[in-house]
C-alpha positions as CSV (number, residue, x, y, z in Angstrom):
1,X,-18.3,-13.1,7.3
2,X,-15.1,-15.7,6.4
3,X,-12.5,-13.6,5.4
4,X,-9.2,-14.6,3.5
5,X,-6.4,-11.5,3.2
6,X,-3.9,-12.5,0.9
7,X,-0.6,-10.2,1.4
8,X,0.0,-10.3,5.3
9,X,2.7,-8.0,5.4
10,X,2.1,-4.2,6.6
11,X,-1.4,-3.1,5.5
12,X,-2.9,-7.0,5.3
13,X,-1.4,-7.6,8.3
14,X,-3.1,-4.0,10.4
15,X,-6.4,-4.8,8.5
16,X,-6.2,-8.4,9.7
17,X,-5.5,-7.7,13.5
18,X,-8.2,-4.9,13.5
19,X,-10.6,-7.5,11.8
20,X,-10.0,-10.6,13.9
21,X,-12.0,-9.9,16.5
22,X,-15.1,-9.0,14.0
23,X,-15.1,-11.7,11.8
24,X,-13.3,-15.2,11.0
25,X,-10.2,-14.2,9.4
26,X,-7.3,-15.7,8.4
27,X,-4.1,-14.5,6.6
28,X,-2.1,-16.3,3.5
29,X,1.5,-15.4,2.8
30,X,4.7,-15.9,1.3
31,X,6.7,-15.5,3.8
32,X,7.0,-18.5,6.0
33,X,8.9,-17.0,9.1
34,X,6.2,-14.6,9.5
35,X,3.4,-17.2,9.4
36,X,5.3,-19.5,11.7
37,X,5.8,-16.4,14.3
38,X,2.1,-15.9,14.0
39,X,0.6,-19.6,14.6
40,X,2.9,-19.6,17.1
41,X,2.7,-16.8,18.9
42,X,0.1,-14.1,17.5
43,X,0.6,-11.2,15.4
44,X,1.7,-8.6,17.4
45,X,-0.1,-4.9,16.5
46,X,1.9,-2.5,18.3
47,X,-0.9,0.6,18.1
48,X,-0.8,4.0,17.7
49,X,0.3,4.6,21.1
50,X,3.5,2.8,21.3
51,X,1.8,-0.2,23.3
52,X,1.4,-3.8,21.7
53,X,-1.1,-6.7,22.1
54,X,-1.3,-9.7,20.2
55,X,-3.6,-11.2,18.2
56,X,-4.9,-14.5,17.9
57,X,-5.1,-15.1,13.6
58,X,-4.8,-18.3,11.8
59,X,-1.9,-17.6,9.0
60,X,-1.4,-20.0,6.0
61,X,1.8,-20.4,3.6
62,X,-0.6,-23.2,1.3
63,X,-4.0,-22.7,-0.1
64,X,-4.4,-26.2,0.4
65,X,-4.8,-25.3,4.2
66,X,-7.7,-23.5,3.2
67,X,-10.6,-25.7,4.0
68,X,-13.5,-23.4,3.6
69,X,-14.8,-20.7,1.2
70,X,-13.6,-17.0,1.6
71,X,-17.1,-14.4,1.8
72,X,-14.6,-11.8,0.9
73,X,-10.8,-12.0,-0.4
74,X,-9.0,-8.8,0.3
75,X,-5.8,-8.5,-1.2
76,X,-3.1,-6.5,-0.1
77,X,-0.4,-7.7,-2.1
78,X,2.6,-5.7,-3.8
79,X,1.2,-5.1,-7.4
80,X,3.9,-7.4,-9.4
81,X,2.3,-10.5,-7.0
82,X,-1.8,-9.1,-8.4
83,X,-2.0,-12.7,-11.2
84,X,-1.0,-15.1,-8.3
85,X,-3.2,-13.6,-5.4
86,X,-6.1,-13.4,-7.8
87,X,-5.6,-16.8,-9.0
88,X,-5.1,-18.2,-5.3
89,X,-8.5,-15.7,-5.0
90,X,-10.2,-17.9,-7.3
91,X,-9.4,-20.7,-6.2
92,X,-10.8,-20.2,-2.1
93,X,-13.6,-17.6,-3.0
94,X,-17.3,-18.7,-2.2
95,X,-19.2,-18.5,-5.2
96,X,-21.3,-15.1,-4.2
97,X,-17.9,-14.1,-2.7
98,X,-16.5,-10.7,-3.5
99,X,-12.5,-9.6,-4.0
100,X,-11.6,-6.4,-2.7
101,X,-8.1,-5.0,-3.9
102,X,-6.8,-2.2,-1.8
103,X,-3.4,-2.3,-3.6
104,X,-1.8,0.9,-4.7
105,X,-1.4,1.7,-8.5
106,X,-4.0,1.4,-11.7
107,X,-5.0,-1.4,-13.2
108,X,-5.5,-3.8,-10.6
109,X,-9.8,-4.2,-10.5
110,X,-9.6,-5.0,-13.9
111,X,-6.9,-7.8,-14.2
112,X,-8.8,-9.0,-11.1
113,X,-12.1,-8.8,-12.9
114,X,-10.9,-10.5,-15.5
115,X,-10.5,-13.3,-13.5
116,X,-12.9,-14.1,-11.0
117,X,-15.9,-12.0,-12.8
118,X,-16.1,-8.1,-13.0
119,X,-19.1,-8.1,-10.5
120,X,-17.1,-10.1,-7.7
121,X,-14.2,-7.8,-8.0
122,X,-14.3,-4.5,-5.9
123,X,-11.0,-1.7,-5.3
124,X,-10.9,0.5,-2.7
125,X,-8.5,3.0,-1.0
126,X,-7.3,3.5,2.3
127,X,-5.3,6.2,4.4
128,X,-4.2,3.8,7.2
129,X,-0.5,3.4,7.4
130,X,1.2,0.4,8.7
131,X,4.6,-1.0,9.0
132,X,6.2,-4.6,9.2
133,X,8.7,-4.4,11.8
134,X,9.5,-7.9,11.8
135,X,7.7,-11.5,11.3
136,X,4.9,-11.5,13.3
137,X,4.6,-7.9,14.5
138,X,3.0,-5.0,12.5
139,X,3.1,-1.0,13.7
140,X,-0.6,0.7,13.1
141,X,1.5,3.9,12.0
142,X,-1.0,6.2,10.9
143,X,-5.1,6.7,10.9
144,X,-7.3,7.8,8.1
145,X,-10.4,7.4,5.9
146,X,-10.8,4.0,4.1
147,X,-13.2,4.6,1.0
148,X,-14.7,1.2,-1.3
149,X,-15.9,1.6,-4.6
150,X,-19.5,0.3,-5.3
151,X,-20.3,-0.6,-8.8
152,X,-23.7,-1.3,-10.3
153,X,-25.4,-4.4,-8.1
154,X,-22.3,-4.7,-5.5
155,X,-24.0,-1.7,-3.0
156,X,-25.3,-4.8,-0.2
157,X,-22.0,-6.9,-0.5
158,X,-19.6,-3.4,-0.2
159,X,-22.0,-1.9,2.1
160,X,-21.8,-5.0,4.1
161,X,-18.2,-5.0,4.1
162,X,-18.2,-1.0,4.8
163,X,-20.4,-2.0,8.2
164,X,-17.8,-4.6,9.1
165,X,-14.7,-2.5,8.8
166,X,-16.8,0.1,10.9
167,X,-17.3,-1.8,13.4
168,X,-13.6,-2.7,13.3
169,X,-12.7,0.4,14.0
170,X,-11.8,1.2,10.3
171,X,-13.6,4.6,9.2
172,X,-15.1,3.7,6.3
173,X,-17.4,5.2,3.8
174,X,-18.8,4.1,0.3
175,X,-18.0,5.7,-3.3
176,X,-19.7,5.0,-6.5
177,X,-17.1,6.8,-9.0
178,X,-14.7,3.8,-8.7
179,X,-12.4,5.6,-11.3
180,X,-12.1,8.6,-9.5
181,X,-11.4,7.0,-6.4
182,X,-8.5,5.0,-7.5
183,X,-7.0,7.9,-8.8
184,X,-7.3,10.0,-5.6
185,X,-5.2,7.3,-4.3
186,X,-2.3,7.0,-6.7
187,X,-2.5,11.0,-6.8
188,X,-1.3,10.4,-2.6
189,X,1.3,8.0,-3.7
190,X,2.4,9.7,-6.5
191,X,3.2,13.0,-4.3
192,X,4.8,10.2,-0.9
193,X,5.9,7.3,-2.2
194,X,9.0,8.0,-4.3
195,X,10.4,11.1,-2.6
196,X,9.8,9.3,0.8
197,X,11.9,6.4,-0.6
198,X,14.4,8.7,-2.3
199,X,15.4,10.3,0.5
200,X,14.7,7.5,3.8
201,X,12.3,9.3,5.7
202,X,9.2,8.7,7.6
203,X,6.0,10.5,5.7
204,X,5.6,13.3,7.7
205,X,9.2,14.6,6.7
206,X,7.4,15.8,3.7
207,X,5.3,18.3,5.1
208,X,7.7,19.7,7.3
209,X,10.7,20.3,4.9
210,X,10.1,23.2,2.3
211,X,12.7,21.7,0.1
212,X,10.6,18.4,0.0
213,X,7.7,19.8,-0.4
214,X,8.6,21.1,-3.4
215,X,9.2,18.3,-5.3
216,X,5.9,17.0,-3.9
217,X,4.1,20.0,-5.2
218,X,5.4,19.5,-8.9
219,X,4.8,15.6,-8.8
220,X,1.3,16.1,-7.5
221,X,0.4,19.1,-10.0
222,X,1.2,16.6,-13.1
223,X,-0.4,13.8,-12.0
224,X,-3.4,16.5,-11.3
225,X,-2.6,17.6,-14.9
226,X,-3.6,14.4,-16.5
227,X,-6.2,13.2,-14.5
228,X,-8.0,16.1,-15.7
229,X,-6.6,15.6,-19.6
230,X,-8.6,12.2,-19.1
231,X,-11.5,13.5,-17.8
232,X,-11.1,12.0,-14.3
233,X,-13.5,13.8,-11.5
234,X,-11.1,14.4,-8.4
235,X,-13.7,17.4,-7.5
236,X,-13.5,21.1,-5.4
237,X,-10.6,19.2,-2.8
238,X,-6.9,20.8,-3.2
239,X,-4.9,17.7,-4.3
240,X,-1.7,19.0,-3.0
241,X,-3.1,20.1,0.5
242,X,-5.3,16.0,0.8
243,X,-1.5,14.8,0.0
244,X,-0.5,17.0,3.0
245,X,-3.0,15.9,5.0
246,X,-2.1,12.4,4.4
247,X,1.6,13.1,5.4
248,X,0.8,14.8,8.9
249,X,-2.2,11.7,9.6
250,X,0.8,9.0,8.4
251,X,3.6,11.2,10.3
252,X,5.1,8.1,11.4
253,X,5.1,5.6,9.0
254,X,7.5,4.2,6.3
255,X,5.7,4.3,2.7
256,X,5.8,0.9,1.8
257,X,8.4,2.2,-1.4
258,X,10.7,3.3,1.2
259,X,10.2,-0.2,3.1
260,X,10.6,-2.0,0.2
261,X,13.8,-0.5,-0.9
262,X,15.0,-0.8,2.9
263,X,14.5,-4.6,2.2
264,X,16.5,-4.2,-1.2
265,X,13.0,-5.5,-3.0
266,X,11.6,-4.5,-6.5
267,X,9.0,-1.2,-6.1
268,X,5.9,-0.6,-7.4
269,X,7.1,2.5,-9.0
270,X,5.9,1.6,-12.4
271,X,2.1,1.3,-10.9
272,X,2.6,4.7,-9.2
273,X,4.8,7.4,-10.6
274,X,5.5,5.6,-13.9
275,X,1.7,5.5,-14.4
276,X,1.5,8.6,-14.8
277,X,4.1,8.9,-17.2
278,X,2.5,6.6,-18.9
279,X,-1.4,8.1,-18.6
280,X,0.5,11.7,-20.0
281,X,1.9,10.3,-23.3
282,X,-1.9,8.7,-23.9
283,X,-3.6,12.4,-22.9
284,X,-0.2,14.6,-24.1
285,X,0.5,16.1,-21.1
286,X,4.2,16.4,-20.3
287,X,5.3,14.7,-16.7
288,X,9.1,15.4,-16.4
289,X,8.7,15.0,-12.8
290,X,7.2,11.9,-12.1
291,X,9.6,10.3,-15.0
292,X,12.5,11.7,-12.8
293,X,11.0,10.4,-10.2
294,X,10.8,6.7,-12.3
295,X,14.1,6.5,-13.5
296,X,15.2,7.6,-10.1
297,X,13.8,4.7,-7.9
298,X,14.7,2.5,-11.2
299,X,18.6,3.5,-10.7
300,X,18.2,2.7,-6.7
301,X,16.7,-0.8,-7.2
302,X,19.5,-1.5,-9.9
303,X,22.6,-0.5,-7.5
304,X,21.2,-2.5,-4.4
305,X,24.5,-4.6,-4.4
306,X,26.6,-1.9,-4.9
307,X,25.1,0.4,-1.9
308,X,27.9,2.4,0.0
309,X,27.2,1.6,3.6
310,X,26.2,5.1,6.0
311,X,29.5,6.3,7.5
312,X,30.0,4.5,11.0
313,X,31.7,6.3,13.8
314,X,33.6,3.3,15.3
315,X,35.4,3.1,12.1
316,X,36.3,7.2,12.1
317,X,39.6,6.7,13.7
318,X,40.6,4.6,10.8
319,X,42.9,6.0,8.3
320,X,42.9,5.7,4.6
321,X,45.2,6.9,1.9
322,X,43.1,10.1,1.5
323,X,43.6,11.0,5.5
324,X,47.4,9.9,6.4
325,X,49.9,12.3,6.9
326,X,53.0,12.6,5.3
C-alpha cells in the first residue's frame, strides 16, 4: 500500500513512524525545518518508554515531489488547513485511492467528500496521543483504540487499511455508524481539549483533580445532551467515565489545544467545543459550558502578545515600586 499522510506534526507524524516499516509511506508538510530534520536525519519516535529510535521516512514540503499515486491519503491536519490538504489529496490520490481524515471536530468527511468523491472519503477516530517535541522527533504519549468508519461499498478498502494499521501495531477495529463514531470522538475532546489548554497540563491532570473534573463532567454532560437531541447513537457506554478512560491511557500527553496554544497558534476550538454550541442552538439544548469554554480559549488566542511571562526566581531579588521600603 503507497501511503501519503498529509499533517506530519504529532499524530501524522506517530502514525507515520509506526507505519513505515509496513508500507511505503511518505510524509508532506508545511513546516520546512521539520522535513529537512527528517530527510536528513530520520524522524525520531521517542516511545512509550522513554527510549527513542529513528525512522527512516521520505518527507516532502512540495506536491510536486510526489511522483507516484497515494493508495490511501490520511490526513492529519489541524481543521482550519482541511480545503488545502484535500485539494493537495486530490491532486496525488490514485484513482481507486481512498482519504482517510482522522482530524478532530465535525464536518470534516463531508468537505472532503465533496472533493475527491463521497465514496473515496473515509473519517475515523483514534485514542493514540502524540506530541511534537521538536522538528524531527515525535513522543508516542499515550495508547488506545483506533476505530474507521465503513460506509456502504468501502468495507475491503477500510478493512484493508484496518489489517495494515494492525499489523502496525495500531489496535484497530471497524465501525459502520460513521456519525456516531465521529461524535464519540468530539464528545473526548470536548471534555480534554479546552480545559487541558486552559489550565497547561498534561491529560491525565484531569482525572486526578476533583476540581477539574468537574468542569469536565458538565462539558461532557451537554455535549451528551445534544447528541441525543439529534438522535446520535453513542449507546449503553458512560460518556463521562470513556473520557476518563482516555485521560488515564493519554496520562502523558499534551492535547494538541494545549500544544497549539503553547506555540501561540490558532485552535480548533470552533470544531470542538464551539460545535457544540453550535449543534445545541439547531436541537435547543442549552450549552453554557462548552460556550464558556469557547469564548475562553477565544480570549487566550486574542492576548498571545500580551502574555505575562511565569514569575522567574532569578529575577525575585529585584525590587519594584510595589516592594521598596521607605
Amino acid at each position: 500500500m503507497e501511503i501519503l499522510i498529509i499533517g506530519a506534526g504529532a499524530l501524522g507524524g506517530l502514525f507515520g513512524a509506526l507505519l513505515a516499516a509496513h508500507a511505503t509511506t511518505c510524509l508532506y508538510t508545511t513546516n520546512a525545518d521539520h522535513a529537512q530534520t527528517i530527510n536528513r536525519d530520520g524522524l525520531t519516535l521517542v516511545g512509550l518508554d522513554g527510549t527513542g529510535h529513528r525512522v527512516a521516512i521520505r518527507a516532502l514540503t512540495d506536491p510536486e515531489e510526489y511522483s507516484t499515486r497515494a493508495d490511501l491519503v490520511l490526513i492529519c491536519t489541524k481543521v482550519r488547513a482541511t480545503e488545502a490538504a484535500t485539494a493537495t489529496a486530490r491532486r496525488l490520490l490514485a484513482e481507486d485511492g481512498l482519504v482517510l481524515t482522522l482530524q478532530n471536530g465535525l464536518g470534516n468527511l463531508e468537505r472532503i467528500g465533496a472533493v475527491v468523491g463521497p465514496d473515496r472519503a473515509a473519517a475515523g477516530i483514534t485514542a493514540q496521543g502524540a506530541t511534537l517535541l521538536a522538528p524531527g522527533r515525535v513522543r508516542h504519549a499515550g495508547s488506545g483504540p483506533t476505530v474507521l468508519g465503513a460506509k456502504p461499498g468501502q468495507a475491503d478498502k477500510i478493512g484493508a487499511v484496518a489489517t495494515l494499521f494492525n499489523r502496525a501495531g495500531i489496535e484497530t477495529r471497524i465501525s459502520d455508524d460513521v456519525e456516531a463514531l465521529l461524535w464519540s470522538k468530539l464528545i473526548v475532546n470536548v471534555g480534554i481539549n479546552g480545559l487541558t489548554a486552559l489550565l497547561r497540563v498534561q491529560n491525565g491532570v484531569l482525572a486526578q483533580v476533583p476540581e477539574c473534573e468537574v468542569l469536565m463532567a458538565a462539558a461532557v454532560a451537554e455535549a451528551v445532551a445534544v447528541a441525543r437531541a439529534l438522535d446520535i447513537d453513542l449507546g449503553d457506554a458512560d460518556q463521562l467515565d470513556r473520557v476518563r478512560q482516555v485521560c488515564i491511557r493519554t496520562a502523558a500527553n499534551r492535547s494538541s489545544m494545549l500544544q497549539d496554544i503553547l506555540r501561540g497558534v490558532p485552535t480548533e476550538i470552533d470544531a470542538i467545543n464551539g460545535a457544540i454550541v453550535a449543534k445545541g442552538r439547531e436541537a435547543g439544548v442549552d450549552t453554557p459550558v462548552n460556550l464558556l469554554l469557547t469564548r475562553l480559549i477565544k480570549g487566550l488566542e486574542a492576548t498571545i502578545p500580551h502574555r505575562i511571562e511565569p514569575f522567574s526566581p532569578t529575577t525575585s531579588s529585584q525590587e519594584t515600586p510595589c516592594n521598596k521600603k521607605s
